[in-house]
N, C-alpha and C positions, 0 to 999 in steps of 0.2 A: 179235263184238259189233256193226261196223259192217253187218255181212250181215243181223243179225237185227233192228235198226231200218230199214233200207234196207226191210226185210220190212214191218215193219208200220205205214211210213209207206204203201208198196203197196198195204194192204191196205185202209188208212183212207181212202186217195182212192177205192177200189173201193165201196166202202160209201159215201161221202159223198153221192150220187144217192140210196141210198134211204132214208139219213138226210134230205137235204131233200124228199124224196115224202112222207115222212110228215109232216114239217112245213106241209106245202101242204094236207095231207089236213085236218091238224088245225085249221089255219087254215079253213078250208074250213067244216070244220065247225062252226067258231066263228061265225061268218059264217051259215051257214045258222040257227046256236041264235039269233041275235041277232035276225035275221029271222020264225025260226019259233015264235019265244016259249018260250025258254029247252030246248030240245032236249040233253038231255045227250051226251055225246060217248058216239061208236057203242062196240061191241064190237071192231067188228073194227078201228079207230086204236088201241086201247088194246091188243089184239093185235099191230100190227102194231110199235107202238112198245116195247113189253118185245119183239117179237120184233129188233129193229132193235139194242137193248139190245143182249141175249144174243148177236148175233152182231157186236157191232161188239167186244164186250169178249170173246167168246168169239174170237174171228178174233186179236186184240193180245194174247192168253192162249198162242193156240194158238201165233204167233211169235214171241211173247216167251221161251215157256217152256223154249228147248234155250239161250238165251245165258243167264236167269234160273240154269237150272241149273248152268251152266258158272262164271258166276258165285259166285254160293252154295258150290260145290263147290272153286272157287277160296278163295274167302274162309275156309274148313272148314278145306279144307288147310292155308292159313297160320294160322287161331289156333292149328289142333292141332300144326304144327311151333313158334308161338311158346311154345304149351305146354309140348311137348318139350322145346324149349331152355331156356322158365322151370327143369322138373326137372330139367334136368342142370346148370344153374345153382346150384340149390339145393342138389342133391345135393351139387354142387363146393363151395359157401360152406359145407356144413354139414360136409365131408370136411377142410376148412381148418380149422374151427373148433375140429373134435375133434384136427386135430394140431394147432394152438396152444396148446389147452386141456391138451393131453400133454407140449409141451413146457415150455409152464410150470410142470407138476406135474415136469416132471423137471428146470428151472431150480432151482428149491430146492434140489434134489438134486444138480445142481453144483455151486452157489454153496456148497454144507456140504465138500463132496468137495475143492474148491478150496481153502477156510479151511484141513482138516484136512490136506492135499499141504502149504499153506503153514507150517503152525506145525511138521510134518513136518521141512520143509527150514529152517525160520530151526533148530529144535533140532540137525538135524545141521551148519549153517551154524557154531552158538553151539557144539557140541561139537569140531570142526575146528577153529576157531580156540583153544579152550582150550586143545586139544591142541596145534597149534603152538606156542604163548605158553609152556606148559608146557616142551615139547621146547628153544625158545629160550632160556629161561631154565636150566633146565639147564646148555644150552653156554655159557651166561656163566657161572654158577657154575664149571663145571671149568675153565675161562677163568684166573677170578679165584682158583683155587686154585692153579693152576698159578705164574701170576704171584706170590701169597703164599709158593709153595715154592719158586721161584726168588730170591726176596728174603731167604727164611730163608736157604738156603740160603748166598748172596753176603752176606748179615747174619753169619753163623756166621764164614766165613772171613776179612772183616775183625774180626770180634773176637778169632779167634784169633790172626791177625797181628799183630792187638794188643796184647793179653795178650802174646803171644812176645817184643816189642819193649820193653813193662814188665819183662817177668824179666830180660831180657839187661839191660836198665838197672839193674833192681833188685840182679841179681846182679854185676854191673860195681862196681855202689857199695857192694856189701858188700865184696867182692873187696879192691877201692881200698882201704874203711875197713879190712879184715882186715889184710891182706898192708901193711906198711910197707915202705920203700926199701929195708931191710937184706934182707930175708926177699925182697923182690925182687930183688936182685941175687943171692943166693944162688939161687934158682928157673932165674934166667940159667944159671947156670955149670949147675947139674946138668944142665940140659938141653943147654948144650953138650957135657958129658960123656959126654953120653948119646948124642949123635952122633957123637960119637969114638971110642967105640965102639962102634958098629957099623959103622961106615968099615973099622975093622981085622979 
């Protein structure tokens, strides 16, 4: 880039002598028209000045035109990789979008999956503990029969110890009232008898 202005500052000092000839020419002949009562300017100044033109700007064309293109070609390059990168940018944002757009449509589809796993597990939660509390209760029941038939049980045989201890009273005091003194010492003796013989 610096080579190719380096050029056509060269160029434009090479030219600038015939850029000022024609100037002088033209002057010249302004000068002459002023003098000669109004002389239009020649053919060949008006030649020489489009010619002077066409090669000062043809000449700054001609070394401009390889950094111009270098340029241009540079600048090409970069929109069209900035293009590039816009579509795979886009590409990317629009490839983002269609999976968030999917996983939101399969977020519902979670959050239902979730609810149903949930009331799932609170029923077998709610069914386990029935069962427990069931099975608990149970073993308290056979607990508390056990304990009622142990009580029957030790209930039965003080009453019957009881009852037993009534008779022997009851029949003592019949006994008593039956059997008088006489009929009691009589009962003495046979029973002594009764041991005397069988002594012998």
């Amino acid at each position: 880039m610096r080579a190719g202005l380096m050029l056509c500052l060269t160029a434009a000092c090479l030219l600038m002598p015939a850029v000022t000839l024609a100037a002088e020419e033209t002057q010249h002949a302004a000068s002459e028209g002023e003098h000669g009562g109004g002389h239009a300017e020649s053919p060949l100044t008006a030649v020489w000045k489009w010619g002077n033109f066409v090669i000062l700007f043809g000449g700054l064309g001609w070394f401009l035109r390889q950094p111009l293109r270098d340029f241009l070609e540079t600048r090409s390059r970069s929109i069209e990789e900035g293009l590039a990168s816009g579509r795979l940018a886009r590409e990317s944002a629009l490839k983002q979008m269609s999976e968030i757009e999917s996983r939101m449509a399969r977020l519902d589809e979670e959050v239902r999956a979730l609810r149903a796993q949930a009331v799932r597990e609170a029923e077998d939660e709610k069914s386990r503990i029935l069962e427990s509390a069931k099975l608990e209760a149970e073993k308290i029941l056979e607990v508390a029969r056990r304990e009622i038939e142990g009580l029957k049980k030790s209930a039965r045989l003080e009453l019957k110890g009881h009852v037993a201890e009534l008779a022997v009273k009851l029949a003592e005091e019949r006994l008593q009232k039956a059997i008088g003194p006489e009929e009691n010492r009589r009962l003495v003796l046979r029973f002594l008898d009764s041991l005397d013989t069988t002594r012998n």
